[in-house]
C-alpha positions as CSV (number, residue, x, y, z in Angstrom):
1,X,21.3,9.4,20.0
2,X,21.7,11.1,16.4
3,X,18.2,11.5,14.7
4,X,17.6,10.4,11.5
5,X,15.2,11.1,8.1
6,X,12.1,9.0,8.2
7,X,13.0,7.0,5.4
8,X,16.8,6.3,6.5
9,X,14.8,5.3,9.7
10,X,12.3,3.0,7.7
11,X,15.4,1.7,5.7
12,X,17.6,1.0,8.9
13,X,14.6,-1.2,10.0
14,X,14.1,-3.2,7.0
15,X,17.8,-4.3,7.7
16,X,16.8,-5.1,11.2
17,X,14.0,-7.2,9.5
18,X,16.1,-9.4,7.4
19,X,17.1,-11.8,10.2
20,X,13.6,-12.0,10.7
21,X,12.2,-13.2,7.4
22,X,14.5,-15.5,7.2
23,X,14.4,-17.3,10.5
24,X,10.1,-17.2,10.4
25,X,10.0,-17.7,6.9
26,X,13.0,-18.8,4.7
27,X,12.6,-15.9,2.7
28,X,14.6,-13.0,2.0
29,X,14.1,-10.0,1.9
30,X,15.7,-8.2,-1.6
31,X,18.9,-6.2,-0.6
32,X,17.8,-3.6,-2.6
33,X,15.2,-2.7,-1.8
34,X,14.0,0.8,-1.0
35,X,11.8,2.4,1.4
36,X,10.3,6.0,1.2
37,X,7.8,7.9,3.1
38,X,5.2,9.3,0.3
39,X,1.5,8.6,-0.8
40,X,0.6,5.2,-2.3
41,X,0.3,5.1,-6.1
42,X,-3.3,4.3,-6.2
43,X,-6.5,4.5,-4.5
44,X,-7.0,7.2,-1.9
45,X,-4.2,8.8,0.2
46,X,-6.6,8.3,3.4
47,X,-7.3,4.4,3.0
48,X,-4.0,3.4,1.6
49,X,-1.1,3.1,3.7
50,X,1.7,1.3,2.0
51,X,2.5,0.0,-1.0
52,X,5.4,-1.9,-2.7
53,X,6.3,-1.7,-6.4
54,X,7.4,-4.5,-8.1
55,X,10.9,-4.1,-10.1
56,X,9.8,-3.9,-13.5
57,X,7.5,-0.9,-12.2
58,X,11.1,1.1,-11.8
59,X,13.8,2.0,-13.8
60,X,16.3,1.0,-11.5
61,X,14.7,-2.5,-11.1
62,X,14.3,-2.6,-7.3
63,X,11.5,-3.0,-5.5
64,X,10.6,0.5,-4.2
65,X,8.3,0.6,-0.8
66,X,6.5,3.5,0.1
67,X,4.8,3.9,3.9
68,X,1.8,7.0,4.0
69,X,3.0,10.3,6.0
70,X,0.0,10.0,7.5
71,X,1.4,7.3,9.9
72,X,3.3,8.9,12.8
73,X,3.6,5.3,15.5
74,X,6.7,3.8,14.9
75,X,5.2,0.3,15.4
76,X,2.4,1.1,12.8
77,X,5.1,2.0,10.8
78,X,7.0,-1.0,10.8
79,X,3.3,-3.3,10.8
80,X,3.1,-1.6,7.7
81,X,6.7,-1.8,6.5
82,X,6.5,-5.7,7.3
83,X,3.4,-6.0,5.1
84,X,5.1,-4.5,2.4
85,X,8.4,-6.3,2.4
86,X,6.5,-9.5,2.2
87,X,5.0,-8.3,-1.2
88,X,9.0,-7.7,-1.8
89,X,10.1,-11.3,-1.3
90,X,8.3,-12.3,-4.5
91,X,8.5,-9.2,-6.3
92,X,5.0,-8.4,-6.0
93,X,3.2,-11.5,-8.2
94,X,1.0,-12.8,-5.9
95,X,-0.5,-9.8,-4.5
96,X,-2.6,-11.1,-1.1
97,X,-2.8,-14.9,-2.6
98,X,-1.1,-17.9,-1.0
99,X,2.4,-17.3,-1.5
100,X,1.8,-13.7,0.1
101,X,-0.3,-15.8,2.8
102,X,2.4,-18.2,3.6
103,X,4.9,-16.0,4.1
104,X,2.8,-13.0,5.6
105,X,1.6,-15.5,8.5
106,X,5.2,-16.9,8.8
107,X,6.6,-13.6,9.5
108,X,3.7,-12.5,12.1
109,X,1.2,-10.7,10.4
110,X,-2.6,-11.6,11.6
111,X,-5.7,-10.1,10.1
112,X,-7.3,-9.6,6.5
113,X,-4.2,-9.9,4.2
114,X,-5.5,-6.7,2.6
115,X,-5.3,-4.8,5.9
116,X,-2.6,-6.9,8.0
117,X,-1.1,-6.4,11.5
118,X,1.6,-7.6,13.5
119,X,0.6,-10.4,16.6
120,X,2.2,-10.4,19.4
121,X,5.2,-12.3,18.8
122,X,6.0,-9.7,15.7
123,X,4.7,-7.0,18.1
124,X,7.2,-7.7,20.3
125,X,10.5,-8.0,17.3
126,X,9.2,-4.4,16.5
127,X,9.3,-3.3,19.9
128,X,12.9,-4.7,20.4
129,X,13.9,-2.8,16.8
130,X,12.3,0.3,17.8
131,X,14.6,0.3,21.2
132,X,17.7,0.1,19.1
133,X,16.9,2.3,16.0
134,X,17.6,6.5,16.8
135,X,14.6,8.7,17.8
136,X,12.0,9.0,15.0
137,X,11.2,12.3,14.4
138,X,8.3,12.5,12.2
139,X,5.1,14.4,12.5
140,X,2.0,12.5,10.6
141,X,0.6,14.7,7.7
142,X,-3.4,15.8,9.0
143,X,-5.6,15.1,5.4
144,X,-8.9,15.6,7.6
145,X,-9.3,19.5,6.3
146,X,-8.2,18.0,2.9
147,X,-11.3,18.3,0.7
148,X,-12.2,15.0,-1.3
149,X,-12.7,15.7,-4.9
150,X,-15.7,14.7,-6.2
151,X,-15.9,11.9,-9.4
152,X,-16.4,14.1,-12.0
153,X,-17.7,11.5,-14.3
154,X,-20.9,9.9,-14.2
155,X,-21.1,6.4,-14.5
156,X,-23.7,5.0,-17.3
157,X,-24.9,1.6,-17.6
158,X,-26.6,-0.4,-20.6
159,X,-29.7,-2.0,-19.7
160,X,-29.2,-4.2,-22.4
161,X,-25.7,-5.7,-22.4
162,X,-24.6,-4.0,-19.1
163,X,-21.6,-1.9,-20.9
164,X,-20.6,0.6,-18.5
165,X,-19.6,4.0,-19.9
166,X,-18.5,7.0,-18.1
167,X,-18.8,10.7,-19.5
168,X,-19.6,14.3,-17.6
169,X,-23.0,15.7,-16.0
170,X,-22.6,18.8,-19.4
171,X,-22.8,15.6,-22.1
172,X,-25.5,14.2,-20.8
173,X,-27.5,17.7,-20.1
174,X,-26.6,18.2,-23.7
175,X,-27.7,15.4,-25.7
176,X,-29.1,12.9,-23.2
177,X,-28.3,9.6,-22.4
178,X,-26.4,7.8,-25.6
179,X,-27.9,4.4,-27.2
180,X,-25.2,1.4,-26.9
181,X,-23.3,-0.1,-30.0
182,X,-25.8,-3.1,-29.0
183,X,-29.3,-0.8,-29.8
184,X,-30.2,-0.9,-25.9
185,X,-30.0,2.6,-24.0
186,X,-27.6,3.9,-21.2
187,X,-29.1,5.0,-17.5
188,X,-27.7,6.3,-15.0
């Protein structure tokens, strides 16, 4: 069998999917919707393995999916490619709330909504999909040597009011701790 790119592989499945969402679920999947292997927009590239974009987030107004290089298991993969085509269906509006719920459960995801995975049954689809799909072959990107970067800012709170401010260790070596609009004082 001819071997593929990751993301033609990833994109091949989400069509493989579509069936699938609708029989569980009533829901479809947007046909244009794209999938990409790359690191999540937000948070930190070791916690965060997918993500979905809504359409107004791209200029060619599709929904654009991206699964983390550092997943290398085809079923993970596609766990986490299902999780992120549910947040598809509605464009992204109700983030891991009911609607997300309803259709997450539907489809065959278990778990936290936040961190989903695929019971058996959906297990089981994936299995059948991977069988029929060409050889992935995709090495997972290794972040443990990557150093974290330290937060560079230093988080300051008014005892008063509770504003939080954030500024660097020099400022506050400078000139101290700053006084709030309110009169109270900032601490660490």
């Amino acid at each position: 069998m001819k071997t593929v790119t990751r993301e033609a592989w990833l994109n091949q499945a989400l069509e493989k999917l579509r069936p699938w969402f609708e029989d569980r679920a009533g829901v479809a999947i947007p046909q244009d919707a794209r999938v990409s292997v790359g690191f999540p927009g937000g948070g930190s590239a070791r916690k965060r393995i997918g993500e979905c974009w809504a359409r107004s987030q791209s200029k060619d107004k599709v929904n654009e999916i991206f699964i983390s290089p550092v997943l290398s298991e085809p079923l993970r993969m596609l766990d986490v490619l299902v999780h992120e085509a549910v947040h598809a269906v509605d464009d992204c509006q109700s983030g891991h709330k009911e609607a997300f719920k309803r259709t997450a459960l539907a489809v065959g995801l278990e778990g936290k909504m936040t961190a989903t995975h695929a019971g058996d049954k959906l297990k089981a689809e994936l299995e059948r999909i991977i069988k029929i799909l060409p050889p992935l072959t995709h090495g997972a990107l290794d972040l443990s040597s990557r150093k974290k970067q330290p937060t560079r800012l230093v988080k300051l709170e008014c005892g008063d009011c509770g504003m939080i401010i954030r500024t660097t260790q020099k400022w506050i070596e400078q000139t101290g701790n700053p006084d709030c609009a309110c009169g109270g004082h900032f601490e660490t």
